[in-house]
C-alpha positions in Angstrom: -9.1 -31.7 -22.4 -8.4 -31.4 -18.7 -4.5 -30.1 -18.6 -5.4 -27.7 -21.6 -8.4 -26.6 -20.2 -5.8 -25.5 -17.1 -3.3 -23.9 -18.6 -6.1 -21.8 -20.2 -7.5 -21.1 -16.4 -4.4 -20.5 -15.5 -3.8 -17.6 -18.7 -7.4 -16.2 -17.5 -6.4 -15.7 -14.2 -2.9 -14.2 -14.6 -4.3 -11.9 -16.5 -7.2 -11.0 -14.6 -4.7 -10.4 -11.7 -2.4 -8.0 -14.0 -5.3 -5.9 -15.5 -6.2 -5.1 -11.5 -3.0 -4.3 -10.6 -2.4 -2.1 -13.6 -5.9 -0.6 -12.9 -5.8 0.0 -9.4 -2.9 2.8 -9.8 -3.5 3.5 -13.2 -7.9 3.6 -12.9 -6.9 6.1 -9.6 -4.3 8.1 -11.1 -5.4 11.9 -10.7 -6.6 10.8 -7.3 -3.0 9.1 -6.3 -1.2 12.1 -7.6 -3.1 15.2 -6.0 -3.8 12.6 -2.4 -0.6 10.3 -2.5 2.2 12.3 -4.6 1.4 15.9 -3.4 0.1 15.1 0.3 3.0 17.0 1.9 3.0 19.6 -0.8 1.1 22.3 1.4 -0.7 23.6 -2.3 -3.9 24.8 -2.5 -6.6 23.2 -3.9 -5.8 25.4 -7.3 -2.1 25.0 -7.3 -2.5 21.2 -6.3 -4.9 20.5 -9.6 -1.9 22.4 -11.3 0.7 20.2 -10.3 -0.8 17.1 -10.6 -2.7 18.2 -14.1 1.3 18.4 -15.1 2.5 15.3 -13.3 0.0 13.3 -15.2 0.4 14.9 -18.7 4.4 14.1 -18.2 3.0 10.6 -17.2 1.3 10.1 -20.5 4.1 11.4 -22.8 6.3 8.6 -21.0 4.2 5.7 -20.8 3.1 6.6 -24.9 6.9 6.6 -25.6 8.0 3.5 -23.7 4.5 1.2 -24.8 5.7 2.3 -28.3 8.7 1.1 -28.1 7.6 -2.3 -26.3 5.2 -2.9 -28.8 7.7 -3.1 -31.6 10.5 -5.3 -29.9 8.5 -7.8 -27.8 6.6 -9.4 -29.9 9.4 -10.3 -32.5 11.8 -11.0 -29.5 9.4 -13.3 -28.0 8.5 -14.9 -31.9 12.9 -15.8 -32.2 12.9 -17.0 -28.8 10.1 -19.1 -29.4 8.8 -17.9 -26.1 5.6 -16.2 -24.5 5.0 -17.7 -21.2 8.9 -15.9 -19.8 8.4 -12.8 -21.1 4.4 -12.3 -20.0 6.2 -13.5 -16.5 9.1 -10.7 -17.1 7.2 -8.4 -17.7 4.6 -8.7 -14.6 7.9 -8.8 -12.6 8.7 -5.3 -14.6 5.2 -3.8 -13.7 6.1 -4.5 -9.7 9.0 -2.7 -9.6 7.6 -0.2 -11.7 4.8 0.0 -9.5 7.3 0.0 -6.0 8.9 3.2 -7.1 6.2 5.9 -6.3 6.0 3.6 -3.1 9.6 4.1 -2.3 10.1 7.9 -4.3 7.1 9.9 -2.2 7.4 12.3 -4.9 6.6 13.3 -8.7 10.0 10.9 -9.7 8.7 8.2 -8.6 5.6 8.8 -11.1 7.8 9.5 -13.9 9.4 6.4 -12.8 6.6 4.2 -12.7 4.9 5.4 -16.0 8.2 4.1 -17.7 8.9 0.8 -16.0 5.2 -0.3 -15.4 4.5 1.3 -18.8 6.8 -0.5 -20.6 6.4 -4.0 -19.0 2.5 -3.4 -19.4 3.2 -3.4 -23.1 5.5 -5.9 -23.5 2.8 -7.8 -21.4 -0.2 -6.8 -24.0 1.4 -8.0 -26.6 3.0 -11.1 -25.8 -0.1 -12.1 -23.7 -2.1 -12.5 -26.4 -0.2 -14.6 -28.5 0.5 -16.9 -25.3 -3.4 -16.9 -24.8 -3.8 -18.6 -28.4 -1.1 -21.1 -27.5 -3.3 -22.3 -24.2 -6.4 -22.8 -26.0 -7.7 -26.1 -25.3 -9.3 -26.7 -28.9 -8.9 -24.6 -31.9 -12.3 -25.3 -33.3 -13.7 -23.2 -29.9 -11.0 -20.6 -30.4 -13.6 -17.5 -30.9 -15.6 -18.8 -27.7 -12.3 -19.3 -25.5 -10.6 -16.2 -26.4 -14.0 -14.1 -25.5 -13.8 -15.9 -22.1 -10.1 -14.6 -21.9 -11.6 -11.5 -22.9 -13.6 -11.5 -19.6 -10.6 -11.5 -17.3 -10.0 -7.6 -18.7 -13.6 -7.2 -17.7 -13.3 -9.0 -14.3 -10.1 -6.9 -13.9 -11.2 -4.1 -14.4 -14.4 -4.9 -12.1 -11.8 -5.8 -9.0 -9.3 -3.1 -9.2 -12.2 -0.1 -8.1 -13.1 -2.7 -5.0 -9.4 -3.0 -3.6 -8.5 0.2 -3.9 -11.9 1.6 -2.5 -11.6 -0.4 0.1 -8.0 0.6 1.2 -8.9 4.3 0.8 -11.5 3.6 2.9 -9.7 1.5 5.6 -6.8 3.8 5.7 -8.0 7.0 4.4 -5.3 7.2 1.8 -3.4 5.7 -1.2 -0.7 4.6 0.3 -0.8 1.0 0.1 -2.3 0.8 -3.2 1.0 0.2 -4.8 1.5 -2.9 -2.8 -1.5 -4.2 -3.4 -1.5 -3.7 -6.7 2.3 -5.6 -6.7 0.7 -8.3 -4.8 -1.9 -9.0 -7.5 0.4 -8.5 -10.3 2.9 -11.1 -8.4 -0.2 -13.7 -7.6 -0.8 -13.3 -11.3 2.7 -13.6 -12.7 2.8 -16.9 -10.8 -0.8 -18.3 -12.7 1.3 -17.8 -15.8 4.3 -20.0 -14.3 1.8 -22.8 -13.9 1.3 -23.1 -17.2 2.8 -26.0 -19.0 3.8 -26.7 -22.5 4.3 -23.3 -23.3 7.5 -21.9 -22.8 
C-alpha cells in the first residue's frame, strides 16, 4: 500500500511539525512572557512574576474560550464540506499568524492576541486532524496499530519543541526568534498535509 502508506507519513509528519510549533511557545510560556513580553519592563523580579502570573492567567481564559468554540464548529463544518485535509491546512496557517503577533506586538497584546488566533486554529486543528488521520490509514484492519504510530508524532513533538527552543535561547540568549521558528515548523508541517492525496 505504497501511496497510502504516504499520505499516512505525510499525516505523521504534519503533525509532528504542528505539536512543535504549538509547544515551543506554548511548552515556554512563563519563560517567554517574564524574558520576551516584559524584557523592557524595568519590573522587579516580584512585580515581573506579577505581571506575567496575570498575562498568562488572561492567556488561559482566552485560548479556553476560543478552543471551545473551535471544537464545536469545525468538526461539523469540516463533516458538510466533506473536507479535512483544507481545514487542518487552514488552520496551521491560523496558528502562524497567531504565532507572528507577539513577534510583531513586543508587548502583553500581542499575547492576548496569539492565545486567540493560535488558540483557535490549534483547535480547529485537533479536531479535524484526527478525523483526517483515520481517512489516511493505509488498511483498516491495522487501524489501532497505525493510529498509535500517529500517536507518536505528539510524542516526537513534544520531544523536538524543548531542543529548538533551547537551543535558540542558548544561541541568542533570548526568546526572540522562537515565534519564527515555531511558524517555520508549523508552515513545513502545513505543507506535509498538502501532499496528501485523496483526501480533500
Amino acid at each position: 500500500h505504497g501511496k497510502g502508506a504516504r499520505n499516512f507519513y505525510y499525516a505523521l509528519f504534519g503533525r509532528m511539525m504542528m505539536v512543535a510549533g504549538y509547544q515551543m511557545i506554548n511548552g515556554y510560556l512563563l519563560y517567554v512572557v517574564k524574558y520576551y513580553t516584559f524584557s523592557d519592563s524595568g519590573y522587579g523580579p516580584d512585580e515581573l512574576k506579577k505581571a506575567a502570573a496575570g498575562v498568562i492567567a488572561t492567556m488561559s481564559v482566552i485560548t479556553m474560550v476560543v478552543s471551545l468554540i473551535a471544537a464545536l464548529v469545525s468538526g461539523p463544518i469540516s463533516d458538510r464540506l466533506g473536507m479535512r485535509k483544507v481545514p487542518v491546512a487552514l488552520a496551521s496557517v491560523l496558528f502562524a499568524v497567531g504565532a507572528a503577533m507577539p513577534w510583531i506586538f513586543h508587548n502583553a497584546w500581542g499575547m492576548y492576541l496569539f492565545a486567540a488566533i493560535a488558540g483557535f486554529g490549534y483547535a480547529v486543528y485537533s479536531s479535524v486532524d484526527q478525523a483526517l488521520n483515520v481517512d489516511v490509514l493505509p488498511n483498516p484492519d491495522d487501524a489501532g496499530k497505525d493510529l498509535g504510530i500517529l500517536n507518536m508524532a505528539n510524542t516526537l513533538g513534544q520531544v523536538l519543541a524543548p531542543i529548538v527552543a533551547s537551543n535558540i535561547y542558548l544561541a541568542t540568549g533570548g526568546y526572540n526568534l522562537v515565534f519564527p521558528c515555531a511558524i517555520l515548523l508549523v508552515v513545513v508541517g502545513a505543507v506535509f498535509i498538502g501532499f496528501i492525496r485523496r483526501v480533500k
